[in-house]
N, C-alpha and C positions, 0 to 999 in steps of 0.2 A: 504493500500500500504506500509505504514511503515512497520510494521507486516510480510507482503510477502517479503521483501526485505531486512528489517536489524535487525530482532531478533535474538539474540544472539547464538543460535542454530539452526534454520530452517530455517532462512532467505537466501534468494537469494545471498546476497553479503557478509553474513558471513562467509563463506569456500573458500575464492578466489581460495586455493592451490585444490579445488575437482570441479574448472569449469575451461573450457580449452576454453580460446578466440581463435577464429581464423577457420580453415576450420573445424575441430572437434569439437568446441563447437555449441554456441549459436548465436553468432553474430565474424561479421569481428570488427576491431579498428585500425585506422593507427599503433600501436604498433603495431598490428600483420601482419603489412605486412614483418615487418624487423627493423634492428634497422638504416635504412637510417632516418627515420623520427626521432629518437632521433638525428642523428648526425647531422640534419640539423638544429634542433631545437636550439643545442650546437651553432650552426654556428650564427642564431639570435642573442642566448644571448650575445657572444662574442662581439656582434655586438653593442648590446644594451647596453652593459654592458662600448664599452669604447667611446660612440656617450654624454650619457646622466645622466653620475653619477662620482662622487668622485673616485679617486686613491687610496682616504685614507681609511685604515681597509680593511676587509672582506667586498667582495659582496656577499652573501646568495639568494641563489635559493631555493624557496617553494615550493614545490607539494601536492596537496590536492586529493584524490580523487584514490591514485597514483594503488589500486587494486595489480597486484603482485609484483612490483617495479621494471618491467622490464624499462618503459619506464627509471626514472632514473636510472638506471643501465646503458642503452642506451647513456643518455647521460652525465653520467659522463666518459663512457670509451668516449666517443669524444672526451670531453675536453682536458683529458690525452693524449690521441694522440695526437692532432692538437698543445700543450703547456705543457708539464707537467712540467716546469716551473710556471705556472703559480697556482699551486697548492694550496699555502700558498694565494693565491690573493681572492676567492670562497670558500663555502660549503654549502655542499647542506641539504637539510633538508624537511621530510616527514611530514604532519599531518597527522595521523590517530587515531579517536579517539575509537575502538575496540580495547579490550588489546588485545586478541585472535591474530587479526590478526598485533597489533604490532611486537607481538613474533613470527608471521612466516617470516615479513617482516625482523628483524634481522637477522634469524636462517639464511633467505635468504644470506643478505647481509655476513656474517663471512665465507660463502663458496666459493666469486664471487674472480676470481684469479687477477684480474685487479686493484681491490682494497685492497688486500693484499699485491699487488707489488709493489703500487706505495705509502701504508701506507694513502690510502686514506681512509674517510668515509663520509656514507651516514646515517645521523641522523634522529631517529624515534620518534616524541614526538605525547602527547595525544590532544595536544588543539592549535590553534591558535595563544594565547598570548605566549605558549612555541616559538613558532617560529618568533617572532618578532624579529627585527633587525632594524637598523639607515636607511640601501639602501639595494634593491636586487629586485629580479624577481619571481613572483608570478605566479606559472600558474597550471594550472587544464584540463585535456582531457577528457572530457564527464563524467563530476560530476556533473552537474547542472540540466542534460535530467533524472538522476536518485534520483533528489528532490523528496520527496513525495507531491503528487500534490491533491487539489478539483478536480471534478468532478459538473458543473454546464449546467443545460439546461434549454430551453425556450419552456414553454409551455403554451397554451390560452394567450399568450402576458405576462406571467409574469417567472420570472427567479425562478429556484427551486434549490437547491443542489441533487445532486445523489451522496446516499448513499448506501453502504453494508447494505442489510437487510437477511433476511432469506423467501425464499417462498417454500413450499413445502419440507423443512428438506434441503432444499440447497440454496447456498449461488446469491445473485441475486441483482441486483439495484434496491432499490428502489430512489422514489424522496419524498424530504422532504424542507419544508421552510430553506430559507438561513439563515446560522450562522450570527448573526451582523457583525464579521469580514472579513465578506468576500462580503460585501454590496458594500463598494467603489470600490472593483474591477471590479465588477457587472458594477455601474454603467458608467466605464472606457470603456466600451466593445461598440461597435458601437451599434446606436439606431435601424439601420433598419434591421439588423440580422430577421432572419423568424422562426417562430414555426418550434419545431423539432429540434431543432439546438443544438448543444453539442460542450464545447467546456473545458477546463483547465484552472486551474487557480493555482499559487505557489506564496503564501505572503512568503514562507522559502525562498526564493532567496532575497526578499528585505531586512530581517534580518540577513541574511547569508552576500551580500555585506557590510553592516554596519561594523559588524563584520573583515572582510577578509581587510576591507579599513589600519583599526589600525596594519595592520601587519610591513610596514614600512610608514617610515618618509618617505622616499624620493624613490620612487618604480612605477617600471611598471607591469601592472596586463593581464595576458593572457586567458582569458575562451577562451578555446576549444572548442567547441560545433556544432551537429547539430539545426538550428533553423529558425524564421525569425522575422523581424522587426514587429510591432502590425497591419500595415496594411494589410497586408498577412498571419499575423497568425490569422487573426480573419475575413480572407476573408468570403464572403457568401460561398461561394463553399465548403469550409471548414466544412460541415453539421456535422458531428463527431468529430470533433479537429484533435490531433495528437496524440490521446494516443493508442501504439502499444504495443502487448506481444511481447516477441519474446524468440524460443524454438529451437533446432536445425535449427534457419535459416528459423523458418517458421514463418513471422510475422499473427497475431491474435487478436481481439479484445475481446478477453475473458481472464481475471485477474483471475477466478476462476475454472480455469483448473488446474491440478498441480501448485498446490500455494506452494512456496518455490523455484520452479525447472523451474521458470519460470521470467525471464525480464521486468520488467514493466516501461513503460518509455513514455516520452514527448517531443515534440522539446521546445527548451528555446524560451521565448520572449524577446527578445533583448531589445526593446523599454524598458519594464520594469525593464531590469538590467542598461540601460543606467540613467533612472530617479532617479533610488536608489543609481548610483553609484555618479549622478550631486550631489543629496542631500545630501552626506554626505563629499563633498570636491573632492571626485575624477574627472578628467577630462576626457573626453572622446575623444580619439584619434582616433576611426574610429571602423568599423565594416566592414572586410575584408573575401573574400572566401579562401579555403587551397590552390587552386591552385595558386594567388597572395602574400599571404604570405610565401609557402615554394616554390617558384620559386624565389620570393627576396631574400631569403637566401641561397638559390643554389647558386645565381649569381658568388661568387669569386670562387668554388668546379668547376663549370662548364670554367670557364674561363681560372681555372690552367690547364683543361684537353685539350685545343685546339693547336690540329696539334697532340692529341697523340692516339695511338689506343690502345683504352681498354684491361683492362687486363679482367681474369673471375671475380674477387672482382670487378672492375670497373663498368664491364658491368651487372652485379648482383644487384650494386648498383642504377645505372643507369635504370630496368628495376622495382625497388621497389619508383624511381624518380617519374616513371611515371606512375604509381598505384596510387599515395598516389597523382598526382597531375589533373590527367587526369579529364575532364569537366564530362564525362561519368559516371566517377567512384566516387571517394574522393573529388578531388579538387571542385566543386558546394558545394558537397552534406553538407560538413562541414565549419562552421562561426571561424573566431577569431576578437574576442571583444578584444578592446586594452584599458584599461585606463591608467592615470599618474596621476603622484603626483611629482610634480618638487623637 
């Protein structure tokens, strides 16, 4: 899965500028419904930003994960709008640890007219510790469902790994004894689960939060994600897991179909970013759906607008509101994990 998805040349997510998210490509993302979801996101942090942290210095916004930099793009034109004033008070800052794609996300940014105007910028570093900071806001939109994940099943009552083997000159699962390290996971996973059973597993997320914890002193942490807590992701019913392809829009349970040109992905297990995140000091502030998180942040956008009739930006904005929040659509289907650090 690493291999299909982040080799430096043929990988899935190493050509961000040659895959088009949204009704032309592979899959939808709240980015691509519009950029209301960054400006609402802008509306949280602001929020966040003067409920729960210092006046003093720069508050620095991270994004991990960030693919073509619309979403910050997104939301730093909000900011500028809603205060550009408050310019000198923020800045924003990218991990990406691909030079390739740090150099398109630059090229990106030195062309974007909003940030030439207002002398603002959006900084692109290779690592994590580059972007550390004293206080700020952390957050990531479906970086965690694209961890490269185990592959574990239950068979004659004993747990196996599924691995990439070869049969017949092509590429196929085989099953092979469990790695040591992936034993404790195993045996985290409920007892009465039934023969047949398949299911995911990512120890990179509990090294990955360790990690992402040190970026500030005093910071709130946003994963975006879709997912569920361990007792639903590891329901019985759940006989396959969650691991999905997906290719224009067709999801698939074959990884070894156009390998490169193809999406491989997992829902996150919450439960297990909650435990790695208790462990290493962070606190955990809840686990919310999109539809409750960016409706609390609509709240003062929606309240400025009563008694007034939409303009077409308004009602535009308004109709990507309720895309990105609707039970039907986005709002269920995607989690936001909150953690702190006072």
């Amino acid at each position: 899965m690493e291999l299909a998805l982040y080799h430096p040349k043929w990988g899935y997510y190493s050509r961000p500028d040659s895959r088009v998210v949204g009704r032309e490509g592979d899959f939808f993302t709240s980015v691509s419904v519009g950029e209301t979801y960054g400006f609402l996101l802008s509306e949280k942090i602001r929020a966040e930003r003067k409920q729960g942290f210092s006046s003093q210095g720069p508050f620095r916004i991270v994004e991990q994960g960030a693919h073509d930099g619309q979403l910050a793009v997104d939301i730093v034109t909000a900011l500028l709008r809603l205060d550009p004033s408050e310019l000198g008070e923020w800045e924003y800052c990218i991990v990406e640890p691909r030079a390739t794609v740090r150099e398109q996300l630059r090229k990106r940014f030195e062309k974007e007219e909003v940030l030439r105007a207002e002398e603002a910028e959006i900084r692109v570093v290779s690592s994590l510790p580059e972007a550390s900071h004293p206080q700020g806001i952390f957050l990531c939109n479906e970086l965690l469902d694209a961890f490269p994940f185990d592959r574990v099943a239950r068979e004659d009552g004993q747990w196996g790994e599924k691995q990439v083997g070869i049969e017949d000159g092509e590429l196929a699962w085989v099953t092979r004894p469990l790695r040591p390290e992936l034993v404790p996971f195993v045996e985290a996973l409920p007892r009465d689960l039934p023969d047949d059973y398949a299911t995911e597993i990512c120890p990179a997320v509990s090294s990955w939060i360790e990690e992402v914890a040190q970026v500030f002193e005093s910071g709130t942490w946003w994963l975006i994600d879709y997912g569920f807590k361990a007792d639903d992701y590891y329901a019985s019913h759940r006989s396959t897991g969650t691991f999905r392809c997906y290719r224009d829009h067709q999801a698939s349970e074959e990884p070894f179909e156009a390998v490169g040109e193809t999406d491989i992905t997992a829902h996150v297990d919450f439960s297990l970013v909650r435990r790695a995140a208790e462990k290493v000091g962070l606190n955990w502030s809840g686990l919310t759906d999109q539809h409750h998180f960016l409706t609390e942040a609509a709240r003062p956008w929606l309240l400025s607008m009563e008694g007034q009739v939409p303009d077409e930006v308004v009602s535009k904005r308004l109709r990507q509101f309720q895309t990105l929040t609707h039970p039907g659509m986005m709002g269920k289907q995607f989690k936001i994990a909150s953690l702190r650090r006072p």
